[in-house]
NUTITOR-445721 format. One record per residue: x, y, z of N, C-alpha, C in turn; residue number from 1; residue in one letter. Coordinates in pm, whole numbers, plus 50000, padded with zeros to 5 digits. Layout:
% residues N
+-------+-------+-------+-------+-------+-------+-------+-------+-------+-----+---------+
:   n.u :   n.v :   n.w :  ca.u :  ca.v :  ca.w :   c.u :   c.v :   c.w : num : residuo :
+-------+-------+-------+-------+-------+-------+-------+-------+-------+-----+---------+
:     X :     Y :     Z :     X :     Y :     Z :     X :     Y :     Z : NUM :       A :
...
+-------+-------+-------+-------+-------+-------+-------+-------+-------+-----+---------+
% end
This chain:
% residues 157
+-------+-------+-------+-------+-------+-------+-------+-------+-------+-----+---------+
:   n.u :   n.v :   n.w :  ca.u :  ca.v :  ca.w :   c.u :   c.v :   c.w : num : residuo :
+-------+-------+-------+-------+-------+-------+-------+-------+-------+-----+---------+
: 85032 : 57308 : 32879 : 85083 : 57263 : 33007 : 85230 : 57301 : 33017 :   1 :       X :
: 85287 : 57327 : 33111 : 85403 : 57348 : 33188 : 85432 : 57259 : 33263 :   2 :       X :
: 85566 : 57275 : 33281 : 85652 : 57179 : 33414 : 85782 : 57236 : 33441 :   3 :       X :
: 85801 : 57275 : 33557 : 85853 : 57317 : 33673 : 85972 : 57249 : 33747 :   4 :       X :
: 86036 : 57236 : 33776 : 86134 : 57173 : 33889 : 86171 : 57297 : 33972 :   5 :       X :
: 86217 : 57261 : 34089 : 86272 : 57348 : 34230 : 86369 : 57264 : 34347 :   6 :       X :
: 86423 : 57380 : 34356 : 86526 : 57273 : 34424 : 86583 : 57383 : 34528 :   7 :       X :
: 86596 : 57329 : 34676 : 86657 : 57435 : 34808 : 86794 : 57323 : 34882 :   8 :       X :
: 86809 : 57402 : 34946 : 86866 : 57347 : 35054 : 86951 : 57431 : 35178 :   9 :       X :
: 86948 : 57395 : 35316 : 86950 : 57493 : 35418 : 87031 : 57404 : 35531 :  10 :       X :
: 87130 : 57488 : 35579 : 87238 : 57398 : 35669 : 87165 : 57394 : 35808 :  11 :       X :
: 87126 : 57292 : 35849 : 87110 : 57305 : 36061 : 87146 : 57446 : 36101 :  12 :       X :
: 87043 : 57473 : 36234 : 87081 : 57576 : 36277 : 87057 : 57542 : 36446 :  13 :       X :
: 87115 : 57569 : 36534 : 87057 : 57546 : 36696 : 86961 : 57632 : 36693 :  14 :       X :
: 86878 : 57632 : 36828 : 86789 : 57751 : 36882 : 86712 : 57781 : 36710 :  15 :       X :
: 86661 : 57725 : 36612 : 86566 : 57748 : 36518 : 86442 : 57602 : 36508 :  16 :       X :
: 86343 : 57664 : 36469 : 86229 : 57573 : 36515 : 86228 : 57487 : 36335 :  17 :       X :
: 86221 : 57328 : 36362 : 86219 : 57284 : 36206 : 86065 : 57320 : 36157 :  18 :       X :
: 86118 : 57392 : 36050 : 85965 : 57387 : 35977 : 85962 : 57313 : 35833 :  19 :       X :
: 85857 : 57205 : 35810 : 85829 : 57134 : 35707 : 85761 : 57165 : 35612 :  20 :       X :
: 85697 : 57207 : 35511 : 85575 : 57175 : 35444 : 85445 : 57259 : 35531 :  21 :       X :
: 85519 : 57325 : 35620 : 85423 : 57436 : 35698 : 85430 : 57387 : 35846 :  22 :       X :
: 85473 : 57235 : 35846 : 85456 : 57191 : 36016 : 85565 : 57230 : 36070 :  23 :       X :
: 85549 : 57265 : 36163 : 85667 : 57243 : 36315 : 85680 : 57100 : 36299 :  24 :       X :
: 85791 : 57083 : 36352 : 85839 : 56919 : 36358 : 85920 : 56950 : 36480 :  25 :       X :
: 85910 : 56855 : 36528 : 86001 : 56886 : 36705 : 86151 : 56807 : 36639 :  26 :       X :
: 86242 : 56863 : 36687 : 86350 : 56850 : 36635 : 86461 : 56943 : 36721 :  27 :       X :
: 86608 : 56881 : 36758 : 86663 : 56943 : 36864 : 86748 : 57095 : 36751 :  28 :       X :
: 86678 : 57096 : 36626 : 86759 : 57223 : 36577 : 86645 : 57263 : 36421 :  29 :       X :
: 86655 : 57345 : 36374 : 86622 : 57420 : 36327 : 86708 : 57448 : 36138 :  30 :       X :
: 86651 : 57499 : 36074 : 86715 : 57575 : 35974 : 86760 : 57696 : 35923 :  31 :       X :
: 86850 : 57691 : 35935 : 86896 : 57839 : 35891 : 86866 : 57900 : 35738 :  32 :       X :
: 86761 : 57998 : 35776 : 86751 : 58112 : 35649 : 86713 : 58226 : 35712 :  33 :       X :
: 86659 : 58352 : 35614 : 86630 : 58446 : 35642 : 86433 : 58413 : 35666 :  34 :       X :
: 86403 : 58348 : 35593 : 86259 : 58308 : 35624 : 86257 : 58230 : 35745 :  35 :       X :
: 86134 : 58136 : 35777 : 86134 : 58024 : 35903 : 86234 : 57887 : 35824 :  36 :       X :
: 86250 : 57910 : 35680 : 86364 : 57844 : 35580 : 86279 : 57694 : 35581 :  37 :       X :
: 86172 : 57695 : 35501 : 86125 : 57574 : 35511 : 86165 : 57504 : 35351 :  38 :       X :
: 86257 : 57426 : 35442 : 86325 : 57393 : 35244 : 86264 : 57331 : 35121 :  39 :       X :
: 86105 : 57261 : 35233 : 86020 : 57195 : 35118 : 85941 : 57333 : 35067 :  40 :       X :
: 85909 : 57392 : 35123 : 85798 : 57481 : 35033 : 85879 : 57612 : 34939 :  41 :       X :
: 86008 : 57610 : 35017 : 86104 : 57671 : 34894 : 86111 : 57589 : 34747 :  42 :       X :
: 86116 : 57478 : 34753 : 86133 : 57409 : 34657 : 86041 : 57394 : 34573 :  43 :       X :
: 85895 : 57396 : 34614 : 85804 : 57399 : 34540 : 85809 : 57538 : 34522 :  44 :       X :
: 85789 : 57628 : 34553 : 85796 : 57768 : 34531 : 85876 : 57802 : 34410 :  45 :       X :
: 86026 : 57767 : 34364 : 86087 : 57764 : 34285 : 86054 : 57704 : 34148 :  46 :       X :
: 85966 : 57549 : 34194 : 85908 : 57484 : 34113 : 85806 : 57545 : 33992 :  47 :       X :
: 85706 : 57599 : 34093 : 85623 : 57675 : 34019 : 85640 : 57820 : 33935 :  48 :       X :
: 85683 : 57883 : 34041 : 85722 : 58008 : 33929 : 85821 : 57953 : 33796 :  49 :       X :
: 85914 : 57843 : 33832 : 85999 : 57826 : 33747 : 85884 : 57760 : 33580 :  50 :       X :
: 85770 : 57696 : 33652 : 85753 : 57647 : 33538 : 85665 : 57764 : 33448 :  51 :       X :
: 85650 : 57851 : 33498 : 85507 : 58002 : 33482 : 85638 : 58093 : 33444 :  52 :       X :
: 85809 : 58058 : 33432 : 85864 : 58120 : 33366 : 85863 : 58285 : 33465 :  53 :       X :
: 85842 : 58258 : 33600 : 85867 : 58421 : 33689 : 85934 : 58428 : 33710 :  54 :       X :
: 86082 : 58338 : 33699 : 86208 : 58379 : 33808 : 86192 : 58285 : 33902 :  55 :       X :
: 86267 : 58281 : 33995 : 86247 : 58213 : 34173 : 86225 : 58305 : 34273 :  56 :       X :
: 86240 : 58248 : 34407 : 86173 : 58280 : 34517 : 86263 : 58396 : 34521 :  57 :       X :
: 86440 : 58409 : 34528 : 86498 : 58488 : 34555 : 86464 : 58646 : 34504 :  58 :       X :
: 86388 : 58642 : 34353 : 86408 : 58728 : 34274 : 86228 : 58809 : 34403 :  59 :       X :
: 86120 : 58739 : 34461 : 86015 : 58786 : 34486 : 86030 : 58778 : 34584 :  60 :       X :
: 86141 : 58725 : 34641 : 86128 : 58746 : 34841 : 86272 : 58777 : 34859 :  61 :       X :
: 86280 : 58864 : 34821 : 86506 : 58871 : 34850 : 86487 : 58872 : 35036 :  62 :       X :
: 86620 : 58791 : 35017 : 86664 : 58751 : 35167 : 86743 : 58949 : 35213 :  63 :       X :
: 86791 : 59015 : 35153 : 86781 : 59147 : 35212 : 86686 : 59237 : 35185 :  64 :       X :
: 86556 : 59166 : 35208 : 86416 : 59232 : 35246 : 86354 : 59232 : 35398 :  65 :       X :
: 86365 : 59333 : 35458 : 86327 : 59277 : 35617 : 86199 : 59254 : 35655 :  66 :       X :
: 86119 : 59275 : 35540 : 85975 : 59256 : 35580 : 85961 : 59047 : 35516 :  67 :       X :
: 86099 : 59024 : 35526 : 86045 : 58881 : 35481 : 86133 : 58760 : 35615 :  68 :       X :
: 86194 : 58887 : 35688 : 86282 : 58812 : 35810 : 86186 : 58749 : 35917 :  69 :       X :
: 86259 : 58600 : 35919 : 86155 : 58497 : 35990 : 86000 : 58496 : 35957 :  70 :       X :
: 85969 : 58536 : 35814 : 85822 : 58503 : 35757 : 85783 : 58293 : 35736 :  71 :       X :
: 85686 : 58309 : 35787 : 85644 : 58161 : 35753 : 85536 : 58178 : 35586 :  72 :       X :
: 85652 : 58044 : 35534 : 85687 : 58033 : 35389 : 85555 : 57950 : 35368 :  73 :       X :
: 85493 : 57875 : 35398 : 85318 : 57891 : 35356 : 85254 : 58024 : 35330 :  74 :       X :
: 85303 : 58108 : 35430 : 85218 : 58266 : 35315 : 85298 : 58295 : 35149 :  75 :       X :
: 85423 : 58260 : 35169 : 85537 : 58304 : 35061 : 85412 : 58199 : 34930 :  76 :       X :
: 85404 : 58069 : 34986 : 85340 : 58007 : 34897 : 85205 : 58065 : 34843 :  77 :       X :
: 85104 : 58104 : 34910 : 84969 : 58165 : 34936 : 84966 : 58290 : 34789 :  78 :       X :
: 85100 : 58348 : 34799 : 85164 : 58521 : 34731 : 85212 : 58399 : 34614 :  79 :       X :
: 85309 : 58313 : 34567 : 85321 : 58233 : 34461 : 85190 : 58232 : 34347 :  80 :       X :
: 85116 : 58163 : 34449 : 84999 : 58112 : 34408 : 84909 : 58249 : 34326 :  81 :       X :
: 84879 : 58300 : 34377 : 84840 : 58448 : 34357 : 84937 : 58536 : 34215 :  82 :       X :
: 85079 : 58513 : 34253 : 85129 : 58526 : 34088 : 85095 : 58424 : 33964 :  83 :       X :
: 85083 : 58304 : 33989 : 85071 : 58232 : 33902 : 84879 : 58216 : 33824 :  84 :       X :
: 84814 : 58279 : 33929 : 84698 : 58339 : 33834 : 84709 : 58455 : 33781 :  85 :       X :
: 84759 : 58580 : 33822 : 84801 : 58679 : 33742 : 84876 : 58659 : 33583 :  86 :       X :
: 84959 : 58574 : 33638 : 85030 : 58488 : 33511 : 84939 : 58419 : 33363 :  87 :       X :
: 84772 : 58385 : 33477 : 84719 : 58319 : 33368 : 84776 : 58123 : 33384 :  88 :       X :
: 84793 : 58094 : 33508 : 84830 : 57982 : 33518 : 84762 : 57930 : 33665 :  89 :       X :
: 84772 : 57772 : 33677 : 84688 : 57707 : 33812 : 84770 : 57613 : 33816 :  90 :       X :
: 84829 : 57526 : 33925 : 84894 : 57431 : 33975 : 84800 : 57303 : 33932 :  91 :       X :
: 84866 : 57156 : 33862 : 84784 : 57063 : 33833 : 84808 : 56969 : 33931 :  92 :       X :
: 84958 : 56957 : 33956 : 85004 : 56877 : 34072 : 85155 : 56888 : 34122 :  93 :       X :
: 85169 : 56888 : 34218 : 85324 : 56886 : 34238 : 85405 : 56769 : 34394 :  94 :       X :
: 85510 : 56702 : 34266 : 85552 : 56600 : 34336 : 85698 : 56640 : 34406 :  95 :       X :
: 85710 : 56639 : 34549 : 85836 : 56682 : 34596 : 85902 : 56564 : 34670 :  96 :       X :
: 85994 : 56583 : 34762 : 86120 : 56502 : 34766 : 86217 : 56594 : 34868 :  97 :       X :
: 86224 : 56550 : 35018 : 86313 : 56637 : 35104 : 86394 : 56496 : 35142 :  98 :       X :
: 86508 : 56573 : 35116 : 86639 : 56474 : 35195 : 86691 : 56496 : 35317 :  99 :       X :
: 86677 : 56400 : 35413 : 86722 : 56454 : 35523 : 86781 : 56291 : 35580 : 100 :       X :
: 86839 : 56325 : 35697 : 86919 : 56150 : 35732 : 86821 : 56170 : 35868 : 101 :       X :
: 86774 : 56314 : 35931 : 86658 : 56269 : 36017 : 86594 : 56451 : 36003 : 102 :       X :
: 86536 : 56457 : 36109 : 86479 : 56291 : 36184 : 86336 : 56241 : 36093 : 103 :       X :
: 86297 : 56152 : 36168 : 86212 : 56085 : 36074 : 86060 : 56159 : 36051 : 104 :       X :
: 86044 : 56150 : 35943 : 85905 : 56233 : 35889 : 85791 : 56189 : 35809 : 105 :       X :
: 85806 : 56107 : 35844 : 85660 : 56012 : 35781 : 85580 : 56036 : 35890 : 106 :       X :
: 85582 : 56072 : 36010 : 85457 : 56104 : 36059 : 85408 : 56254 : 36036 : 107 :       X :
: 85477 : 56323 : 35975 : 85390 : 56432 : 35935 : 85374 : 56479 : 35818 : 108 :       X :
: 85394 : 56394 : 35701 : 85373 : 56410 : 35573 : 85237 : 56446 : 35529 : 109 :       X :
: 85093 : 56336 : 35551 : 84975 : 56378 : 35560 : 84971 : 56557 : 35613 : 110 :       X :
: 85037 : 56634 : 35688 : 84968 : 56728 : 35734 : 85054 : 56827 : 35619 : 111 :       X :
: 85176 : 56781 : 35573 : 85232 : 56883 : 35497 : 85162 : 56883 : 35348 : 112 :       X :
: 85153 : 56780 : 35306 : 85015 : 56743 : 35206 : 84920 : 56832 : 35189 : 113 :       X :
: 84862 : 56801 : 35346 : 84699 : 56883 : 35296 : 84763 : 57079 : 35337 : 114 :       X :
: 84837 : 57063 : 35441 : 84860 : 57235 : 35420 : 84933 : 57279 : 35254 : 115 :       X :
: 84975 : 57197 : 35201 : 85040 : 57213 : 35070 : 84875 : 57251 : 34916 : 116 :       X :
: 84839 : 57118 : 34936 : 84702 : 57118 : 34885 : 84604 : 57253 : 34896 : 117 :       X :
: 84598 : 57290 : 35008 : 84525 : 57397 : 35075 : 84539 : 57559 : 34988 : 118 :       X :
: 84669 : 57553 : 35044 : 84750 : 57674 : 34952 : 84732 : 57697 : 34847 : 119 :       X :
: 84756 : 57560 : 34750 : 84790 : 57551 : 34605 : 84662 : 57550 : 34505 : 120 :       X :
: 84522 : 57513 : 34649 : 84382 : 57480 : 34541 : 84378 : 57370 : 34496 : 121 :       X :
: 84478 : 57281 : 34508 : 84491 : 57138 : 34520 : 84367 : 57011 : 34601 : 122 :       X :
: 84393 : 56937 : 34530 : 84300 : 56864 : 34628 : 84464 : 56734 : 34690 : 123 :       X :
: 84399 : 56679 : 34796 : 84517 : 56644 : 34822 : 84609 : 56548 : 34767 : 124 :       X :
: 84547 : 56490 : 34717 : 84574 : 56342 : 34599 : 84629 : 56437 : 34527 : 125 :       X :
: 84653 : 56510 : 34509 : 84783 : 56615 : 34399 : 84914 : 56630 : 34443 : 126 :       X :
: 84944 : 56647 : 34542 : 85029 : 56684 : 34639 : 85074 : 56528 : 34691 : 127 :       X :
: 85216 : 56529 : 34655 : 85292 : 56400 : 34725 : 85423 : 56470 : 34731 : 128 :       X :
: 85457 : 56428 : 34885 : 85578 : 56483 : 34941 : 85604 : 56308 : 35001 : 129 :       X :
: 85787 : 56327 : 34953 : 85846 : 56161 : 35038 : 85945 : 56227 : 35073 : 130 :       X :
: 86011 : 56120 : 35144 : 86142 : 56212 : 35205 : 86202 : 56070 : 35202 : 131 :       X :
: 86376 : 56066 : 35201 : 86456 : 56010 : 35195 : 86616 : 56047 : 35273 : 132 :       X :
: 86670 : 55912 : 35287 : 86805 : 55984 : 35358 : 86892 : 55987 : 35220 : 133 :       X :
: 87045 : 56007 : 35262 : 87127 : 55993 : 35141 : 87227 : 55903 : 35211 : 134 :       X :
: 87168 : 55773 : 35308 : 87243 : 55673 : 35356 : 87415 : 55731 : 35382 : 135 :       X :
: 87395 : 55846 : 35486 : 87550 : 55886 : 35505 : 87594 : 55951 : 35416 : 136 :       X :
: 87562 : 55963 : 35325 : 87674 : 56007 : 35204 : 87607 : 56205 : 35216 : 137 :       X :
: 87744 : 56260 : 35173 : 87700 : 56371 : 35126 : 87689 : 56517 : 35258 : 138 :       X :
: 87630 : 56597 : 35243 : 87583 : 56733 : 35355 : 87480 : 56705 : 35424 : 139 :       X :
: 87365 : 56593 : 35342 : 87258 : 56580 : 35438 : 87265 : 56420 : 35537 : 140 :       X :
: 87358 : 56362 : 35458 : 87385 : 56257 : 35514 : 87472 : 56242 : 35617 : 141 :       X :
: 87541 : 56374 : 35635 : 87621 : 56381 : 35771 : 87572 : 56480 : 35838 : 142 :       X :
: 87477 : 56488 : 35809 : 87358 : 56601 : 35897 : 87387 : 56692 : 35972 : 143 :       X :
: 87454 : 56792 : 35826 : 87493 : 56957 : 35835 : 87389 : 57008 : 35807 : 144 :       X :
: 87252 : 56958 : 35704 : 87135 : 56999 : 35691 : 87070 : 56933 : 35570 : 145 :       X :
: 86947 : 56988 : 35528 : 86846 : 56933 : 35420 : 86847 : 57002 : 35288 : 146 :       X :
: 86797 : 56919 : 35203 : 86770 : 56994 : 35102 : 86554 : 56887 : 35052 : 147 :       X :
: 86603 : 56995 : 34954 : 86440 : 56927 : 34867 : 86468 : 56998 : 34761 : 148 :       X :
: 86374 : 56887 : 34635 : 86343 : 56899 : 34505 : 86129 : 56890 : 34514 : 149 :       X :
: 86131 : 56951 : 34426 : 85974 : 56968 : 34385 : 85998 : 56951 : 34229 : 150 :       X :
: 85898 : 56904 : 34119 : 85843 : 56924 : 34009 : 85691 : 56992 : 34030 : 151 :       X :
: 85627 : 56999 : 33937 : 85530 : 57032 : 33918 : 85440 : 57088 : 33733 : 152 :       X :
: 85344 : 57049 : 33733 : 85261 : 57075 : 33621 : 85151 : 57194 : 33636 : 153 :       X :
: 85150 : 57297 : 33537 : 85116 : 57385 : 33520 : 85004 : 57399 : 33423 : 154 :       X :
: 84856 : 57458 : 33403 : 84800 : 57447 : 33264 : 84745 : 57616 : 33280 : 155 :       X :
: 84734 : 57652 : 33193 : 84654 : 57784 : 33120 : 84553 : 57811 : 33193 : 156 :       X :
: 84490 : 57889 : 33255 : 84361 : 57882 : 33298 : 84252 : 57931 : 33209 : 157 :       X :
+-------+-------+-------+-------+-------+-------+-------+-------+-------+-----+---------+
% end
């Protein structure tokens, strides 16, 4: 077995659509990256290769790649996934963690779950995403933008 940690984070952007864990979330702004910059599935993304020992996302999706400009990062995950059997490895579970002071996202956690699950070959009871503020304090607490952490467990296939 393996274990993984990942960790992103992405400043507000106007005129960009928030993307979660694969959802749209209506939200009056957006994140800035070169992908749709979804900071939870970066994080798991990091997570996993990190624990399968590939490097991170940067090293398999460089941000001066234009075939990866404004890509939605559920496929980035889909291509992860796909290295980590080449690797000789399968996702057992992975627990993440997005900080944000808003807006609020407990109503779409269930859907980032099962699109997370989906991806990963997961069943969904594997997959737990919470989210938290940082009560004011900090970049996300004065809501310049988000970040997220992922772990995750890895076994041999």
């Amino acid at each position: 077995m393996r274990i993984g940690h990942g960790y992103d984070v992405h400043r507000f952007k106007a005129g960009r659509d928030l993307i979660l864990g694969g959802v749209e979330i209506p939200y009056e702004k957006g994140l800035d990256g070169h992908s749709d910059a979804d900071v939870l599935l970066h994080a798991i993304m990091d997570a996993l290769l990190g624990a399968a020992a590939l490097g991170d996302i940067g090293k398999h999706f460089p941000d001066t790649d234009k075939k990866y400009e404004g890509v939605e990062s559920i496929k980035l995950l889909w291509n992860v996934i796909g290295m980590l059997k080449e690797a000789g490895y399968k996702p057992i579970n992975i627990d993440s963690t997005i900080c944000a002071q808003a807006p609020k996202l407990a109503p779409y956690i269930d859907e980032m779950r099962e699109n997370i699950a989906v991806a990963c070959g997961l069943k969904k009871n594997a997959v737990s995403v919470k989210a938290t503020t940082e009560e004011g304090l900090g970049f996300t607490g004065s809501m310049e933008g988000m970040s997220a952490t992922a772990v995750c467990l890895l076994e041999e296939l």
